[in-house]
C-alpha positions in Angstrom: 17.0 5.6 -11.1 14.4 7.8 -8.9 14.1 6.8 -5.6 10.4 6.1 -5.9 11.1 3.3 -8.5 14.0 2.2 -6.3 11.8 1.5 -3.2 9.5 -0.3 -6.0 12.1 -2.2 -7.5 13.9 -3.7 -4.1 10.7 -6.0 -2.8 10.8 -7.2 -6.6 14.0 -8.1 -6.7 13.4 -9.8 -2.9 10.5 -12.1 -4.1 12.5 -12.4 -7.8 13.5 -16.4 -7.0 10.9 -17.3 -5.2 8.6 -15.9 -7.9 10.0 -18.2 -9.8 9.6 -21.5 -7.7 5.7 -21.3 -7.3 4.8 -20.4 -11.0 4.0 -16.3 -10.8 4.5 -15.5 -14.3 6.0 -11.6 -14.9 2.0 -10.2 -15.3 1.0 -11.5 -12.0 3.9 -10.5 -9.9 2.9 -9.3 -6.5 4.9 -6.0 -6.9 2.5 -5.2 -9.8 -1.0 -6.3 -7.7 -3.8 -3.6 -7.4 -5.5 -4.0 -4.2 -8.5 -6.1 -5.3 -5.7 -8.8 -6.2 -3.9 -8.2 -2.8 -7.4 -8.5 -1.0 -7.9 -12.0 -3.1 -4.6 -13.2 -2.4 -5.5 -12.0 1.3 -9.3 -13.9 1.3 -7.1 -17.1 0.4 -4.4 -16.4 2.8 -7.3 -16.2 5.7 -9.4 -19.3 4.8 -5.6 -21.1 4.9 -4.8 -19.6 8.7 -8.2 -20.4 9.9 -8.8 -23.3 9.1 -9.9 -25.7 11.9 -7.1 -28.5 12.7 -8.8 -29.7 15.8 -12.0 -31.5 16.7 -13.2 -32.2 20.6 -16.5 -33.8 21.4 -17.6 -33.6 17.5 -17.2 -29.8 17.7 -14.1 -28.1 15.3 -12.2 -26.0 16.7 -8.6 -24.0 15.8 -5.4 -25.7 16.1 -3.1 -22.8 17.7 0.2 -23.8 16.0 -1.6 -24.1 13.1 -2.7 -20.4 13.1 0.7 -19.4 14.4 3.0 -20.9 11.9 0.6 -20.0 8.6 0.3 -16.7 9.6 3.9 -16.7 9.4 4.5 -17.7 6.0 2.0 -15.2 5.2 4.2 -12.8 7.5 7.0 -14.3 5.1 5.2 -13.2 1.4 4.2 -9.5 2.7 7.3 -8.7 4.8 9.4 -7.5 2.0 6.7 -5.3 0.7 5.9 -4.0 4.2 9.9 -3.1 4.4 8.6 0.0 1.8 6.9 2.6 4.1 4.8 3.1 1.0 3.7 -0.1 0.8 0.5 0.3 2.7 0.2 4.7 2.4 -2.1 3.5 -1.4 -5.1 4.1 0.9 -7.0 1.3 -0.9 -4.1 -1.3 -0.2 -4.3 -0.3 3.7 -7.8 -0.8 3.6 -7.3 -4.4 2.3 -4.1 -5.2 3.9 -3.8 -3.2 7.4 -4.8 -5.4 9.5 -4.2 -8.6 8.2 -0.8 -7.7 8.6 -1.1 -6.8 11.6 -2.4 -9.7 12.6 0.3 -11.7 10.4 3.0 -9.8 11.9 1.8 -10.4 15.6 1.8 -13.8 15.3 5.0 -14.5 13.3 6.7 -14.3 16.3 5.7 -17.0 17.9 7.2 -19.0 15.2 10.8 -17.7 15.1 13.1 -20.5 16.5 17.2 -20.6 16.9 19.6 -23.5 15.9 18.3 -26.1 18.6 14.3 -25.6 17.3 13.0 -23.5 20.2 10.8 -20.8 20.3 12.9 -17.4 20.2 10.2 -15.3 21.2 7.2 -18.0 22.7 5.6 -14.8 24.9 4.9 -12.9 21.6 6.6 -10.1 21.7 8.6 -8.1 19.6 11.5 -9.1 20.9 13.5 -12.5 22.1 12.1 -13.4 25.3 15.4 -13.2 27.0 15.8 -9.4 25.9 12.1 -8.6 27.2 13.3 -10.4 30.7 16.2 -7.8 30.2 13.4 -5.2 30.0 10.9 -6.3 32.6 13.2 -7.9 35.2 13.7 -4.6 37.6 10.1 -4.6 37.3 9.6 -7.9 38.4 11.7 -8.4 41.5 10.7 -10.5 44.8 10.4 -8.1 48.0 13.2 -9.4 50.4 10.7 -11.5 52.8 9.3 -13.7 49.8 12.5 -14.4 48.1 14.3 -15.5 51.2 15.5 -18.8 51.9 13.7 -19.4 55.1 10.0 -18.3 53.3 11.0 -20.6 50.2 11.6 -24.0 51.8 8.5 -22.7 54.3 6.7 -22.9 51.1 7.8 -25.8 49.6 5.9 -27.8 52.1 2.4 -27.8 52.7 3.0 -28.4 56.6 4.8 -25.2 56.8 2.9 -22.8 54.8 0.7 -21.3 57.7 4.5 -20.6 59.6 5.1 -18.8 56.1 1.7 -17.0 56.4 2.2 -15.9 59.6 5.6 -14.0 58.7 4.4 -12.2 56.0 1.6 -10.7 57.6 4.3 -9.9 60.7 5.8 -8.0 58.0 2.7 -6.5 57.0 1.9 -5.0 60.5 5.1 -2.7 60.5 3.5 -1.6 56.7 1.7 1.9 56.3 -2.4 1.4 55.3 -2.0 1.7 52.3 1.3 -0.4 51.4 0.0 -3.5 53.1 0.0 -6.4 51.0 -3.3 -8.7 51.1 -2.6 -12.4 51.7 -5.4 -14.4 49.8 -4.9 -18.3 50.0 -7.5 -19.7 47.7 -8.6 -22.9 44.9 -8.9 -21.5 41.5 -11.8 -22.5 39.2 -10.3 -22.6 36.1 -6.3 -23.4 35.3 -4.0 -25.4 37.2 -0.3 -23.6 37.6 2.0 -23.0 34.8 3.9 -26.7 35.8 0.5 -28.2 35.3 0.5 -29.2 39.5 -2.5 -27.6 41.2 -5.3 -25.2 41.5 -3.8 -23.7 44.7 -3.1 -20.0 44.9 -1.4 -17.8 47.6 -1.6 -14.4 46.1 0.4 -11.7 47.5 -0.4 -8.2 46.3 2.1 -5.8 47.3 0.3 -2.2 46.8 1.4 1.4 45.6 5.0 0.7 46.0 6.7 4.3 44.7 8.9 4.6 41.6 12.2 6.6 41.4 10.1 8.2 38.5 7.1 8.9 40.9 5.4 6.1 39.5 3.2 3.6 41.3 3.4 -0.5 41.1 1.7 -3.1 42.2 2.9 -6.6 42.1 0.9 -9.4 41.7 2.6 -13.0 43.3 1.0 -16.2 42.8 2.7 -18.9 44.7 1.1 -22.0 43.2 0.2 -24.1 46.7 -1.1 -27.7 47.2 -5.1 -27.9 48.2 -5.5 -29.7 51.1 -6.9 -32.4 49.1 -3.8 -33.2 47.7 -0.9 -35.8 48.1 2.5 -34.3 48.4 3.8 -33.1 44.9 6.7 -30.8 44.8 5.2 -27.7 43.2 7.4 -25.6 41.1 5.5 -22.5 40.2 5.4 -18.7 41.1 3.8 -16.0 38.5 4.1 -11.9 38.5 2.5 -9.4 37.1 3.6 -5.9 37.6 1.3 -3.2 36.8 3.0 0.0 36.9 0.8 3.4 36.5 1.1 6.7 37.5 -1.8 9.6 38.3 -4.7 10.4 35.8 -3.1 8.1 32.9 -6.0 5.6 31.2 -3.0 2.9 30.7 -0.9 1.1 32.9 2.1 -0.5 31.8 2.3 -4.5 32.4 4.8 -7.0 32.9 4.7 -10.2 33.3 6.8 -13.7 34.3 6.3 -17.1 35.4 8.9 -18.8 37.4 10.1 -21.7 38.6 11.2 -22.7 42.3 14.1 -24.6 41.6 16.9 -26.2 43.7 20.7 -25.4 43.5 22.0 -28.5 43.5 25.4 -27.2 44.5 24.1 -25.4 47.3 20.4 -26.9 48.0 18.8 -23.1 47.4 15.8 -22.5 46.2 16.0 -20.6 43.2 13.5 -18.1 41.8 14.1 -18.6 37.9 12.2 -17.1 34.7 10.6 -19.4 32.3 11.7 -16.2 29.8 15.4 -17.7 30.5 14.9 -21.3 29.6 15.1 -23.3 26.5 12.5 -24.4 26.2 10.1 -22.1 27.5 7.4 -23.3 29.8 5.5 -20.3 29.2 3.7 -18.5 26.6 1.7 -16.0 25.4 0.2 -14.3 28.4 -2.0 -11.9 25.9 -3.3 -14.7 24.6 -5.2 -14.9 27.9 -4.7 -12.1 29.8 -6.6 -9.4 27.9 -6.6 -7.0 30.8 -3.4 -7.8 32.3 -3.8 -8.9 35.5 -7.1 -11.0 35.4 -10.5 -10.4 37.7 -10.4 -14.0 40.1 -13.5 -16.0 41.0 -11.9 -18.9 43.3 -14.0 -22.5 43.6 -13.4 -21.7 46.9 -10.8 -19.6 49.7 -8.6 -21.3 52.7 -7.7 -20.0 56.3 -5.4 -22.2 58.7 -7.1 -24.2 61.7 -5.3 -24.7 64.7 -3.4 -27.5 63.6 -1.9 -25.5 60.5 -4.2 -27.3 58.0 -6.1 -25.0 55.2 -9.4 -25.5 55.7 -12.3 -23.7 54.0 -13.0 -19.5 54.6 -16.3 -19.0 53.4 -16.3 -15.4 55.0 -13.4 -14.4 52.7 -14.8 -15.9 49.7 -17.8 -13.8 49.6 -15.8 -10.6 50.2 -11.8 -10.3 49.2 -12.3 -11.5 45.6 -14.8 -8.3 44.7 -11.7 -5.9 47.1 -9.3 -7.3 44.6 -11.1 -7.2 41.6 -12.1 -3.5 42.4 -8.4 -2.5 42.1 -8.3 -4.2 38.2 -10.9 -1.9 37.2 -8.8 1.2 37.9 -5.9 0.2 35.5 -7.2 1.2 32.8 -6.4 -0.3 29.6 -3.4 -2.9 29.3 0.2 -1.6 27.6 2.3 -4.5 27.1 4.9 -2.3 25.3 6.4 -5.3 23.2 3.2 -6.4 22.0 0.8 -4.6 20.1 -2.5 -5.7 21.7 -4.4 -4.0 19.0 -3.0 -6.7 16.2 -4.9 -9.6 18.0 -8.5 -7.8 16.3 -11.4 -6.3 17.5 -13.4 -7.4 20.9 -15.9 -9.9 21.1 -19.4 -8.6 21.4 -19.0 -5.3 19.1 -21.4 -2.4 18.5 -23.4 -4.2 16.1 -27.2 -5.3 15.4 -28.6 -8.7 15.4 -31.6 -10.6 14.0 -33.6 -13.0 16.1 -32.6 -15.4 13.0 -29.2 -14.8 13.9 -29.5 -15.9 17.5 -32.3 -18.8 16.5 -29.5 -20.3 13.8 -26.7 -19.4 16.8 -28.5 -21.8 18.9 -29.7 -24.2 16.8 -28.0 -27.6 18.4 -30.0 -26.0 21.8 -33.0 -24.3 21.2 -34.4 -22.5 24.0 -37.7 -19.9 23.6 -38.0 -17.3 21.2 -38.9 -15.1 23.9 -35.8 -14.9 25.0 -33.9 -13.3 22.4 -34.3 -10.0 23.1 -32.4 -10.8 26.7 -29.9 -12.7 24.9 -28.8 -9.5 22.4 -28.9 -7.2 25.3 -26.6 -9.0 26.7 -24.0 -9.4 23.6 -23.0 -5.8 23.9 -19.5 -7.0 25.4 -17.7 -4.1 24.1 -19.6 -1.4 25.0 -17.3 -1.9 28.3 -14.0 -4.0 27.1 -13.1 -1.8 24.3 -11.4 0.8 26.6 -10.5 -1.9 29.0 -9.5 -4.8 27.7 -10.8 -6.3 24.3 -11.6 -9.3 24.4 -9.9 -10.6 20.8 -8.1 -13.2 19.5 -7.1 -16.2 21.3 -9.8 -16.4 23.8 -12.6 -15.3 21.7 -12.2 -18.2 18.9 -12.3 -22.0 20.0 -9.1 -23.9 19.6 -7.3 -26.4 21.3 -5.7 -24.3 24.2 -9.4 -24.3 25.8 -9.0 -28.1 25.9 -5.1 -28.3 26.9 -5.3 -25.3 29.3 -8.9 -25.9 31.3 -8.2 -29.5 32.6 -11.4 -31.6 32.3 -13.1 -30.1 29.9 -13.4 -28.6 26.7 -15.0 -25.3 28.1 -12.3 -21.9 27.9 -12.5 -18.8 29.6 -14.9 -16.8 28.2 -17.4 -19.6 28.1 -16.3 -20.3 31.8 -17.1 -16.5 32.1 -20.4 -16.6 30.8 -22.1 -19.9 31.9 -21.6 -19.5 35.9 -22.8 -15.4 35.8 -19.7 -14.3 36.2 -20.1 -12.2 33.1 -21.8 -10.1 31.8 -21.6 -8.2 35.0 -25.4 -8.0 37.5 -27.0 -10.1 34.5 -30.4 -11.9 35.6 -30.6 -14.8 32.8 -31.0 -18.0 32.9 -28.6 -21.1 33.0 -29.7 -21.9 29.2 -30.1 -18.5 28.7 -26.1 -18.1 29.3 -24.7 -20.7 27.3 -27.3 -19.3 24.6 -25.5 -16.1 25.0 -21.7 -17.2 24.8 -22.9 -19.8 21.9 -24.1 -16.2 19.7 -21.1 -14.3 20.7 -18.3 -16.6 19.9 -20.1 -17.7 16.7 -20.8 -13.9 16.0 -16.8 -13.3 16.2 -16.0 -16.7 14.3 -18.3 -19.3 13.2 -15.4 -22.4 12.1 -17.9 -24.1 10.6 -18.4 -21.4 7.7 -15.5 -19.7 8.0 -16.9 -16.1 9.1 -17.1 -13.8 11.5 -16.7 -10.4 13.0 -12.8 -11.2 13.1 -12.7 -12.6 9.3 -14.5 -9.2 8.7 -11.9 -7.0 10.3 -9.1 -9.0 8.4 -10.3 -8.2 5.5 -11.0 -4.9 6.5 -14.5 -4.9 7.0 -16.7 -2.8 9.5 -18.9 -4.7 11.9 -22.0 -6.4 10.0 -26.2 -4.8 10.6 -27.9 -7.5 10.6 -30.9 -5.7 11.7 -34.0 -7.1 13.9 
């Protein structure tokens, strides 16, 4: 037999039982589809993954696990066909297929599970979580100071952080200009810690630290910390992100892991373990949120010690280390996660594209606000014109679903909305209050409108370039 009919004959003989089971008769088997049936099969296989399994305050929203685990049995139909390199060379079937696929594929992961029903790979990636810790790990390592005893159980009690505080930025003064790490105690705005304790942050960046391979890396620690409003709660939580990057390159590589400050209890050490080790996982997909890898912060509000060793509010360094640190984001360039193929998750929110002042007037409609306004609010919708070589701001954050409500605690509001209602984004914009949740209202429903089932992100599913809707 030529090879050519080989390669076809193998995801035929793959689907052959399962054929069977749901009723394809020998004329409609998949093996034999042009691409206008792939693309129908496809249009069905989309309305299925997006459709809304969640409601919140009347409004419907995306149920994540939903999406995940019907993108995986449409990861399940294709993936013998996509074994063929062939497959998806028919131009016309790569136009219909390509990135629906991709999509597919990058979300199939999520589902895999071994023999006691937990996620395999909950981070996303290509890999089992514990193989990309296996990966990551010498990238994500504690300097001495912060993974020693006496700093641990210094940190494990609000009393003692300042005595904490006070040693690390000992260590800093024997540090060279440009390898000192900044101390930043602060209250986040948004998302408690990954064990669901606080809003309290002590970030410790530690700066240009030189690679055997003449690379640089920064490391990004997040001690989760009680506010000073808090009763005593033991607090579990530290997250890292490494960004490693080296001269003149638009990319820097990224890694990431949350852990958890757990006690020996043979030995009463603290323990710095990864969530990517345990079963299950407290963590997941850090993409999901973290488009550009390490994320731009806008605390609620920064802390300095008093005398006593109480944090108390530091208005001074709230108006002016947040902007420092958010500085050193923009020169990272775009995110590579290496296991995860960022590109899959679709195309940014706000995209090159036209829109009609019926557009933004039907957007609106449950708010309406002054026609004069429109032209402000399109200005303004040009999101990608920057994220696209930064970091795209795609699927999850750009759709509603029910990780806005579960992750943002006390409200239904997620990040991007967040984002765009306080002024945050888009970046020196002079509108209004109404005038912002106008805006994020037009962009999200521009990307994906549950309600009808369309959007810039159904269009690039399909295949589709972005819509001209005109004035």
């Amino acid at each position: 037999m030529p090879p050519k009919a080989i390669r076809t004959l193998l995801p035929a003989l793959a689907l052959a039982p399962w054929l069977g089971l749901v009723g394809f008769s020998h004329s409609d088997n998949p093996s034999n589809w042009k691409a206008a049936q792939w693309s129908r099969w496809r249009d069905r296989e989309i309305g299925k993954i997006l459709k809304p399994g969640f409601e919140y305050g009347g409004e419907k929203m995306l149920r994540q696990d939903d999406v995940i685990s019907r993108s995986a049995e449409s990861y399940r139909f294709l993936a013998p066909f996509l074994k063929n390199p062939e497959f998806l060379k028919n131009p016309a079937r790569a136009q219909a297929l390509g990135n629906f696929a991709r999509f597919v594929t990058a979300q199939h992961w999520m589902d895999l599970r071994d023999g006691a029903d937990h996620q395999t790979n909950a981070l996303g990636m290509d890999v089992p979580d514990e193989e990309y810790w296996t990966d990551a790990s010498r990238f994500l390592t504690f300097p001495e100071l912060l993974k020693s005893q006496w700093l641990l159980k210094r940190m494990s009690n609000q009393a003692t952080y300042k005595e904490a505080v006070d040693a690390i930025e000992a260590h800093n003064a024997s540090l060279t200009p440009e390898n000192r790490w900044i101390v930043f105690p602060f209250q986040a705005q948004f998302i408690r810690s990954v064990d669901r304790t606080t809003f309290g942050r002590l970030l410790v960046l530690v700066p240009n630290e030189k690679l055997p391979d003449g690379r640089l890396m920064d490391r990004w620690i997040l001690f989760a910390i009680a506010t000073p409003d808090m009763r005593p709660t033991e607090i579990m939580s530290v997250s890292m992100i490494s960004v490693v990057r080296e001269a003149n390159s638009p990319t820097s590589r990224i890694y990431f892991s949350d852990f958890l400050r757990q006690v020996n209890p043979s030995t009463g050490d603290i323990e710095l373990n990864s969530n990517a080790l345990m079963k299950p996982n407290p963590s997941k997909n850090c993409y999901d949120c973290h488009k550009s890898g390490v994320l731009p912060i806008f605390p609620k509000m920064a802390y300095k010690f008093d005398a006593a060793g109480n944090l108390v509010d530091d208005p001074e360094r709230l108006a002016t280390v947040p902007d420092r640190i958010n500085r050193l984001i923009l020169k990272y360039g775009k995110s590579d996660l290496g296991h995860l193929d960022t590109d899959a998750y679709g195309p940014s929110l706000g995209g090159n594209t036209s829109r009609s002042d019926a557009f933004i007037a039907n957007a609106t409609k449950d708010r309406p606000f002054a026609a004069t306004s429109y032209a402000k609010i399109k200005a303004n919708m040009n999101c990608a014109s920057c994220h696209d070589g930064f970091a795209k701001i795609n699927y999850l954050l750009a759709v509603r679903s029910d990780r806005d409500v579960k992750t943002f605690v006390g409200q239904s509001k997620g990040l991007v909305q967040s984002y765009v209602e306080m002024g945050f984004m888009p970046p020196n914009n002079t509108l209004t209050p109404s005038e912002r949740h106008a805006l994020w209202e037009c962009v999200m429903k521009e990307y994906f409108d549950p309600e009808r089932g369309e959007g810039a992100f159904v269009d690039w599913l399909k295949g589709a370039g972005p819509r001209r809707e005109g004035p």
